[in-house]
C-alpha positions as a Markdown table, in Angstrom:
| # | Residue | x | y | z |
|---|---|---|---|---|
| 1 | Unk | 5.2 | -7.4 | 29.1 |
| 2 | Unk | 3.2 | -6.9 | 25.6 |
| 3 | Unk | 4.7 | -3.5 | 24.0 |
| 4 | Unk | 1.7 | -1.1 | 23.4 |
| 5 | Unk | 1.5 | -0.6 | 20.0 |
| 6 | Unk | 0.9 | 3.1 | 18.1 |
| 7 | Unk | -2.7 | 3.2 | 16.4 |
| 8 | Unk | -2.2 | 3.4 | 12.4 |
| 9 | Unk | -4.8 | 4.5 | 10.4 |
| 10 | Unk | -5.5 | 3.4 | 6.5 |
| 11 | Unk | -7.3 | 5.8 | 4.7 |
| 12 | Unk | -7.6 | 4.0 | 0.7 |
| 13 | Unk | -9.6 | 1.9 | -1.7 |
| 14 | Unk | -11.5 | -1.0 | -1.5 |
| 15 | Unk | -11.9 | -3.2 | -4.5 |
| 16 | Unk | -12.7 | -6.9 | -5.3 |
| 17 | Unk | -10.1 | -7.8 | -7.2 |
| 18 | Unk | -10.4 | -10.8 | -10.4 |
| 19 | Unk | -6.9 | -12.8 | -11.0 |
| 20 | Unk | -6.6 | -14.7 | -14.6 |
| 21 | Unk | -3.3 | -16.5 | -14.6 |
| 22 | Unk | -2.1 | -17.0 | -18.1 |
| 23 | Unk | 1.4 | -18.1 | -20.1 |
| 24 | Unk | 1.7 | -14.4 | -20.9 |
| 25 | Unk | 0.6 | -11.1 | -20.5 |
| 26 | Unk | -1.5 | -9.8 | -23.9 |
| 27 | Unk | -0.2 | -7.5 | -26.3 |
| 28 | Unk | -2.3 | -5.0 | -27.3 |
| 29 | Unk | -5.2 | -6.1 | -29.2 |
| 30 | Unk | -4.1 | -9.8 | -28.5 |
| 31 | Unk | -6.6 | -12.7 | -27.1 |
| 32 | Unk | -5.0 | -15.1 | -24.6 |
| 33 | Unk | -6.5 | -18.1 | -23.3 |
| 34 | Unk | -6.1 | -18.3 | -19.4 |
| 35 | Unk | -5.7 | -20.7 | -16.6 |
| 36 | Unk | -7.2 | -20.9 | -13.1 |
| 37 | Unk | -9.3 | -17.6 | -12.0 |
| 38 | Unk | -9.4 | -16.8 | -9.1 |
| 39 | Unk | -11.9 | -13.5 | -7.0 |
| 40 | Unk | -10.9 | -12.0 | -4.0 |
| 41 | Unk | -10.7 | -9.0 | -1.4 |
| 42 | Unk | -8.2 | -6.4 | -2.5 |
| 43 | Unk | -7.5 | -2.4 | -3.3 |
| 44 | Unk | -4.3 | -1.0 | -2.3 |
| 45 | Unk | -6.0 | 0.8 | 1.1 |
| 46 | Unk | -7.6 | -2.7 | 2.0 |
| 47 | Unk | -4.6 | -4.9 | 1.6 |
| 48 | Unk | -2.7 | -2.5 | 3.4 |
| 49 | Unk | -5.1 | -2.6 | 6.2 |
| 50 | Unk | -5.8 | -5.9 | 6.4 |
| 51 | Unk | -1.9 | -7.2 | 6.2 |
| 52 | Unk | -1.2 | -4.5 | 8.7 |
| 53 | Unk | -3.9 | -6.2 | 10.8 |
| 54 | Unk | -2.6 | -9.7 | 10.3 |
| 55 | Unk | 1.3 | -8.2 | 11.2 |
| 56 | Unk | -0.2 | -7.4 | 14.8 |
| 57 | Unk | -0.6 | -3.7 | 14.2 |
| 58 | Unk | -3.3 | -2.0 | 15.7 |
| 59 | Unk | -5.4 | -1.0 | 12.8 |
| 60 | Unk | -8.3 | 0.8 | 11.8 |
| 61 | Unk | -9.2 | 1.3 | 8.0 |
| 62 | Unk | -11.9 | 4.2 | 6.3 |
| 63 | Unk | -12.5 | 3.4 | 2.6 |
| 64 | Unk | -16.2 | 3.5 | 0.5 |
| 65 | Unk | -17.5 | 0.9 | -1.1 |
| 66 | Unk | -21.0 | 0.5 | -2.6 |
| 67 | Unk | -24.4 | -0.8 | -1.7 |
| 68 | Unk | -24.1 | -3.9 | -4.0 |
| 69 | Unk | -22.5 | -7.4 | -3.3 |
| 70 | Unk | -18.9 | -6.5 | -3.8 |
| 71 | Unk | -19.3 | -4.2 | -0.9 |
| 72 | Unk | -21.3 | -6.0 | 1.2 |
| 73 | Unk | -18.8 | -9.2 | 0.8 |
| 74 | Unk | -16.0 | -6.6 | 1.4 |
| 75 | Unk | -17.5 | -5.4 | 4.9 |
| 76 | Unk | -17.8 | -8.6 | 5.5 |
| 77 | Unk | -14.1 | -9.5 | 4.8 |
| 78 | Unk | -12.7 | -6.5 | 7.2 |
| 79 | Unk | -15.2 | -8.1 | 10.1 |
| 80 | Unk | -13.3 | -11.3 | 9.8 |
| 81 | Unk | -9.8 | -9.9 | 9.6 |
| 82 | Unk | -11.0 | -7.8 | 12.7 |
| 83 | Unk | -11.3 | -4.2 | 11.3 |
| 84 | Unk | -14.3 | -2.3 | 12.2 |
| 85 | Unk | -17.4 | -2.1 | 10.1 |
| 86 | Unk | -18.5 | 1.1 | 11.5 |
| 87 | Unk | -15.3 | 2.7 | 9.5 |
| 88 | Unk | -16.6 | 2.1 | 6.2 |
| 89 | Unk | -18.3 | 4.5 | 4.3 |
| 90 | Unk | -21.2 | 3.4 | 1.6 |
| 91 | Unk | -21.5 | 5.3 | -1.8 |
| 92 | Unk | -24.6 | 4.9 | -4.4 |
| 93 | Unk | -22.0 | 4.2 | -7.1 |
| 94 | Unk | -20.7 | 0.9 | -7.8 |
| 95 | Unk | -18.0 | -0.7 | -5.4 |
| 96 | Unk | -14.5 | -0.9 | -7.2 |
| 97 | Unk | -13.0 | -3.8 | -9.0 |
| 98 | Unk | -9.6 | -4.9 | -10.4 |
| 99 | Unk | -8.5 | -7.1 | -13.2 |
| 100 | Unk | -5.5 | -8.5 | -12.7 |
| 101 | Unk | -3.9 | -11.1 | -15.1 |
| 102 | Unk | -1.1 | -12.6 | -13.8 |
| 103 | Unk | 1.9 | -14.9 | -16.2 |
| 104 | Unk | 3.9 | -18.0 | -15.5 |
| 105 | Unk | 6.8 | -15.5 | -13.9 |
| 106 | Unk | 4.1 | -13.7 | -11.1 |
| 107 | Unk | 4.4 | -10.5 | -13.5 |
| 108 | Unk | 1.2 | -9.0 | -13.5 |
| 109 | Unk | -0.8 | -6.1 | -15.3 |
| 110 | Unk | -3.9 | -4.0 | -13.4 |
| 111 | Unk | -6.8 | -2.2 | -14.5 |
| 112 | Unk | -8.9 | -0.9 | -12.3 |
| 113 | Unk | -12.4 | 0.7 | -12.4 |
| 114 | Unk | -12.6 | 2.8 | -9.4 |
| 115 | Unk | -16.6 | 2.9 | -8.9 |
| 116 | Unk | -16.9 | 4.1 | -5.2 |
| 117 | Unk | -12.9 | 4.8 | -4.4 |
| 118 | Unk | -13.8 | 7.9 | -6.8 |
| 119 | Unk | -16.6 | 8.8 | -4.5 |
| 120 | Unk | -14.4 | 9.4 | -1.5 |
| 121 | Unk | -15.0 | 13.7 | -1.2 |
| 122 | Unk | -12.7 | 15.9 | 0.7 |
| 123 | Unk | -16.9 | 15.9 | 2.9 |
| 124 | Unk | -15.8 | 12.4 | 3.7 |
| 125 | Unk | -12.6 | 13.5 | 4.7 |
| 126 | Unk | -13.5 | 15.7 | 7.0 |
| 127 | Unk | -16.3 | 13.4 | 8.5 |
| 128 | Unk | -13.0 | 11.2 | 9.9 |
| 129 | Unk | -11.1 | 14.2 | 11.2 |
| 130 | Unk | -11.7 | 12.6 | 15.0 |
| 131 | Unk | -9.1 | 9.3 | 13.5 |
| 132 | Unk | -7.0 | 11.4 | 11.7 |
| 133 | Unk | -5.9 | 13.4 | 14.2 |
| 134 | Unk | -5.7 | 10.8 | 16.7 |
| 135 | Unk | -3.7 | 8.2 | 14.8 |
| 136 | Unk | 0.2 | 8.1 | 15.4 |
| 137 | Unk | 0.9 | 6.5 | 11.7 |
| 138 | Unk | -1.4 | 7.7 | 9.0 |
| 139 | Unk | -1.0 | 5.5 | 5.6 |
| 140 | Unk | -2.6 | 6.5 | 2.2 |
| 141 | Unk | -2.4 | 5.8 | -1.4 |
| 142 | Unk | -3.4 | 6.9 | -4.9 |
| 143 | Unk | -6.1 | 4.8 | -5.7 |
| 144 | Unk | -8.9 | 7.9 | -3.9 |
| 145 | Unk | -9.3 | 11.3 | -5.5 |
| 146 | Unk | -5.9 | 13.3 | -5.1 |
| 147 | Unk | -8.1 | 16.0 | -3.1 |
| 148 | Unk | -9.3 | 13.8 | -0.4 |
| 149 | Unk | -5.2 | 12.2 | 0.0 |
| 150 | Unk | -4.1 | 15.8 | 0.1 |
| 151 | Unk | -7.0 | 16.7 | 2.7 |
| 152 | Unk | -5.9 | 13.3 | 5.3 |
| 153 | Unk | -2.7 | 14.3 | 5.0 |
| 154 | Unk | -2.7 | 18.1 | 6.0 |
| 155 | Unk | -4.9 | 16.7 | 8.8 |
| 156 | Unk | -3.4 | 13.8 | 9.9 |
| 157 | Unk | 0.2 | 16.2 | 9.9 |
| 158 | Unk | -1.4 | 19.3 | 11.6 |
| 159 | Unk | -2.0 | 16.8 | 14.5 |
| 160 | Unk | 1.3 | 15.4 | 14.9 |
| 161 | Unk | 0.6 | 11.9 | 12.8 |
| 162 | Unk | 3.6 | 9.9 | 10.9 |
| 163 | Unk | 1.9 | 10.5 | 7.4 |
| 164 | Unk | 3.5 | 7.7 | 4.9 |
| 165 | Unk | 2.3 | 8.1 | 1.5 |
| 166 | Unk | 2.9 | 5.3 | -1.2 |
| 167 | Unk | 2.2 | 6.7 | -4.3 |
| 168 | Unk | 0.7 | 4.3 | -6.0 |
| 169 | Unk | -0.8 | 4.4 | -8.8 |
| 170 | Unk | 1.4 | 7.0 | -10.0 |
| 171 | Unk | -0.6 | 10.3 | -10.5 |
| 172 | Unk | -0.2 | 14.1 | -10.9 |
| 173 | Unk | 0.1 | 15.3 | -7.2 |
| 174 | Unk | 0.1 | 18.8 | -6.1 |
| 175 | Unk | 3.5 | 20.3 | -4.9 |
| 176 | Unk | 1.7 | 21.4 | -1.6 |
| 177 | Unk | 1.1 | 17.9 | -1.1 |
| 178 | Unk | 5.2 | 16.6 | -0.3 |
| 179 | Unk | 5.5 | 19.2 | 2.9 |
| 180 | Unk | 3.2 | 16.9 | 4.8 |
| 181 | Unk | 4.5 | 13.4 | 3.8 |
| 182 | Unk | 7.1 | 12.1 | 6.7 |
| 183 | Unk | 7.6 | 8.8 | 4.8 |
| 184 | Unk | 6.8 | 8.8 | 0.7 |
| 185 | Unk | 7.3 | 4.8 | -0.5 |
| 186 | Unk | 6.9 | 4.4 | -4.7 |
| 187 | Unk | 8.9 | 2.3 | -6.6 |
| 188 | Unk | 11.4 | 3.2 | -9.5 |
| 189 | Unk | 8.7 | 3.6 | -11.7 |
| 190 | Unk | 6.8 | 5.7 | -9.5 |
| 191 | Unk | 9.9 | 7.8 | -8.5 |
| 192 | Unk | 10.6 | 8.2 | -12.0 |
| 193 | Unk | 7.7 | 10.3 | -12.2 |
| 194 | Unk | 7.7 | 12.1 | -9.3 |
| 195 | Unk | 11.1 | 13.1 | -9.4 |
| 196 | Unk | 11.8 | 13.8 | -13.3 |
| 197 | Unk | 14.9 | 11.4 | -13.5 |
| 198 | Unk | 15.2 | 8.1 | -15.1 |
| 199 | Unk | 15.7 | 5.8 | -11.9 |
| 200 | Unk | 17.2 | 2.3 | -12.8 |
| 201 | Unk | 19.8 | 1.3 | -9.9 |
| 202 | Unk | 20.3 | 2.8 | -6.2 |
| 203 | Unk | 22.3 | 5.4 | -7.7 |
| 204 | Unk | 19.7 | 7.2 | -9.6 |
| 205 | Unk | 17.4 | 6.6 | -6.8 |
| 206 | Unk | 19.9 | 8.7 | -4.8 |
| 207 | Unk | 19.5 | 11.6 | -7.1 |
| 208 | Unk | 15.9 | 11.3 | -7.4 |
| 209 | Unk | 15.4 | 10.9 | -3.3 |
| 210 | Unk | 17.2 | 14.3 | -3.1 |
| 211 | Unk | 14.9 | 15.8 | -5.6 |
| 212 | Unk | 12.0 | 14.5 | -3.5 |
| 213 | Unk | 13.0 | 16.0 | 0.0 |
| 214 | Unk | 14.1 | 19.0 | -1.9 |
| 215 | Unk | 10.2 | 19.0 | -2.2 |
| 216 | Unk | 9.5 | 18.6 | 0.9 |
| 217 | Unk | 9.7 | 14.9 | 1.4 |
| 218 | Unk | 11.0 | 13.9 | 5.4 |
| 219 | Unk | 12.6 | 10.5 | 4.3 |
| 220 | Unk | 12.2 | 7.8 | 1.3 |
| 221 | Unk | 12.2 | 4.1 | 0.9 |
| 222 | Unk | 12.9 | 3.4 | -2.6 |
| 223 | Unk | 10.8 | -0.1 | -3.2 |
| 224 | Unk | 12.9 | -2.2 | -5.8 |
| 225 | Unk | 11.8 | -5.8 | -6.7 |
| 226 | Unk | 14.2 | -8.4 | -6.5 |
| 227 | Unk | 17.2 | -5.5 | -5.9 |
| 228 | Unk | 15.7 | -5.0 | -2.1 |
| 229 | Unk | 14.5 | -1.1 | -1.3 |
| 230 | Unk | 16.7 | 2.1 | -0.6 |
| 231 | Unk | 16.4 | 3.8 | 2.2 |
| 232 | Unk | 17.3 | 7.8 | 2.1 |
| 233 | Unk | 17.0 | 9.3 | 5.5 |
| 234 | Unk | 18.9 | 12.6 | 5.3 |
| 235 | Unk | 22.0 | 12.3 | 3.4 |
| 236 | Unk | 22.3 | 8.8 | 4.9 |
| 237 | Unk | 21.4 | 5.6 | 2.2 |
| 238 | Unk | 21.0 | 2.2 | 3.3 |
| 239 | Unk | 20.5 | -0.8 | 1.0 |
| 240 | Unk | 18.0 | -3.5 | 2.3 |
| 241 | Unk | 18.7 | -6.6 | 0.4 |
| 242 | Unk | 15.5 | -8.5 | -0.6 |
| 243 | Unk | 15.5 | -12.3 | 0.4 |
| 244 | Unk | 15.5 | -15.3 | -2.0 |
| 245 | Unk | 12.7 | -16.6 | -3.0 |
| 246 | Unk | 10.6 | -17.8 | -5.9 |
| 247 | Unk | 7.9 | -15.5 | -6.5 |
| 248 | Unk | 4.4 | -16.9 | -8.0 |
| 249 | Unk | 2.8 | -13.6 | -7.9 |
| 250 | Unk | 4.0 | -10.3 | -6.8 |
| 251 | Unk | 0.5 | -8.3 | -6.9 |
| 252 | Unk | 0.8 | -7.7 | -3.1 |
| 253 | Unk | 4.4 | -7.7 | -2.7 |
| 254 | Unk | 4.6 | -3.6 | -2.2 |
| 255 | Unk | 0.8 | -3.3 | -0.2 |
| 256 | Unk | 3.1 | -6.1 | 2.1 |
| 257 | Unk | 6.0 | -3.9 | 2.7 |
| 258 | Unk | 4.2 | -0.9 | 3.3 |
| 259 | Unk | 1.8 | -2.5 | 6.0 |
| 260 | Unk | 5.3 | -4.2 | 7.5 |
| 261 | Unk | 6.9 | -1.4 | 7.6 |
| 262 | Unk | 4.2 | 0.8 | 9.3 |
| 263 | Unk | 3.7 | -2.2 | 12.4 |
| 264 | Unk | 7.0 | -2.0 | 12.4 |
| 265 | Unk | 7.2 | 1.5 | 13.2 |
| 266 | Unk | 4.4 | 2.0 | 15.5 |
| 267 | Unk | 6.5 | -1.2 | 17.5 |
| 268 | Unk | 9.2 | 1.5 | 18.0 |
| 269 | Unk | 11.0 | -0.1 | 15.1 |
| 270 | Unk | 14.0 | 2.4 | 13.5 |
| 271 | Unk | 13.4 | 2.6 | 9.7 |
| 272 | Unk | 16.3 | 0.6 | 8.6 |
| 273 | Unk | 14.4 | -2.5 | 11.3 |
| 274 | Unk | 11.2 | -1.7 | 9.9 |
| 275 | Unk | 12.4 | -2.1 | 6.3 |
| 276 | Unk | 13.9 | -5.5 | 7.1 |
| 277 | Unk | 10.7 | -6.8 | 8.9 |
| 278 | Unk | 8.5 | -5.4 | 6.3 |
| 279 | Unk | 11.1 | -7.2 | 3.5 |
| 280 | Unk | 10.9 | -10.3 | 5.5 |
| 281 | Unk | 6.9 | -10.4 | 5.2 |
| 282 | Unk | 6.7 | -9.4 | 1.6 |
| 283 | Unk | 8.7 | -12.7 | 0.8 |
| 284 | Unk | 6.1 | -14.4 | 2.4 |
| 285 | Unk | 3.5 | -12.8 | 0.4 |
| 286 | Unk | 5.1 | -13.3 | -3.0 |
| 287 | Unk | 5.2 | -17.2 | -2.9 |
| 288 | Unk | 1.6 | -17.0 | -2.8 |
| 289 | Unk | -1.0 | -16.3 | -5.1 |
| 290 | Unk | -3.4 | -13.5 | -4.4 |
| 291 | Unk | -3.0 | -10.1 | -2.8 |
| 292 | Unk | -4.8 | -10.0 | 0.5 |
| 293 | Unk | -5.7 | -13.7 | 0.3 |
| 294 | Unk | -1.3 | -13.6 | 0.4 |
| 295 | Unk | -0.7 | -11.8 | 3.2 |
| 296 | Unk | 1.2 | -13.3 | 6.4 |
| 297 | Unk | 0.4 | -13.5 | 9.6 |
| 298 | Unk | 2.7 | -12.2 | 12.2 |
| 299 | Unk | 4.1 | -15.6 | 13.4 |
| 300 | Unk | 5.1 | -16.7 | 9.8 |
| 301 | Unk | 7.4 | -13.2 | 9.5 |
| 302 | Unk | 8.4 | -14.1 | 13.0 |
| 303 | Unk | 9.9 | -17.6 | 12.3 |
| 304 | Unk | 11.8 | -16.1 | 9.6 |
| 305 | Unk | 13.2 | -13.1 | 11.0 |
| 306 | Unk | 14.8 | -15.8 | 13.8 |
């Protein structure tokens, strides 16, 4: 018997994103001659999307793109990964874009121009409220203005959804914002801000989890490279060991374990199982180059997981 899987919902940006691998990142006002380039899908609301998509989850994903060839080539994309077109919303700005260098130890560096992604209004917000409020998993980002992420998530909570919020890029968020997170997933960095405190090892990310739930904040999974992720559920932590691999490029590694961990949730997955599958998938993605170009498909995680 199939198990009949929760809907999740991906409210986020939609870029095309431009990899450069190099030696070594530049230094500030330095020129550095680069290897293979490579273009491709990507945004953080798109990779989580389409990964969640290729895990098995049953996905549908709202972002705006522009009426150029970026977004027409993205629409394109989410067709053949089997979102739905009619989700998308088109803006008369620019669609976004991403450069992303990338060394010889899969460290990279971002800059994005936003172009369309800043175009998503609070008005477009409101024009989803039918998904919002009947999704069981809503997932967002950073990478839209903070109004509209604050407007999906009062929504999306208001009618009972799971909303997970990865807070990435980190960004000034209002306070109101953490009573209607369920799930909040940064990484040390991005706790860091957020909480005030200097995270560096699972017990700082301890301290700073309590800050966050003192907030409002339901429960936090601390995302931490090659250390694994924390997971603080109440006053209960639980260390998820990442698995050894040899990364090429990590630029999807976290979109990965936030679209794991959502499938694995709307599966009935506890969060501890989740973690593990989503940790199992971002593995995969790592030894690849790319971000959505990376992502697994369910039978790969599978395999591994046996």
């Amino acid at each position: 018997m199939t198990l009949q899987k929760s809907k999740i919902l991906v409210v986020g940006s939609s870029n095309t994103d431009m990899v450069v691998l190099t030696d070594h990142l530049p230094h500030p006002g330095e020129t550095v001659l680069g290897g293979d380039f490579k273009m491709g899908p990507g945004g953080k609301g798109a990779n989580q999307a389409v990964i969640a998509k290729r895990l098995g989850g049953n996905v549908r994903f709202v972002c705006k793109v522009g009426n150029d060839i970026f977004g027409n080539n993205s629409i394109e994309q989410y067709k053949k990964e089997g979102l739905l077109s009619e989700d998308i919303l088109r803006s008369d700005k620019p669609s976004g874009v991403a450069l992303i260098p990338v060394d010889k130890k899969g460290e990279n560096s971002i800059i994005v121009a936003s172009g369309a992604n800043g175009d998503f209004s609070t008005k477009d917000v409101e024009g989803i409220r039918h998904l919002l409020e009947s999704c069981n998993i809503l997932l967002l980002q950073l990478e839209i203005p903070i109004p509209s992420v604050l407007k999906a998530a009062e929504i999306g909570s208001k009618a009972g959804a799971m909303v997970i919020l990865n807070p990435a890029p980190a960004a000034s968020l209002p306070e109101e914002i953490f009573q209607y997170i369920s799930l909040f997933i940064p990484n040390e960095t991005e706790l860091s801000s957020f909480s005030g405190m200097n995270v560096k090892d699972s017990e700082s990310a301890k301290k700073a989890a309590a800050v966050m739930r003192r907030k409002g904040v339901k429960d936090i999974i601390v995302t931490m490279g090659s250390s694994g992720s924390l997971i603080c559920s109440g006053e209960k932590t639980t260390l998820i060991s990442a698995r050894k691999v040899k990364a090429i490029d990590t630029t999807g590694a976290g979109d990965t374990f936030c679209a794991g961990l959502c499938v694995g949730l709307s599966e009935g997955k506890t969060l501890t199982e989740a973690a593990v599958f989503a940790t199992a998938a971002s593995s995969i993605a790592v030894q690849r180059l790319g971000a959505q170009e990376a992502a697994p498909y369910r039978k790969e995680v599978d395999l591994i997981l046996k």
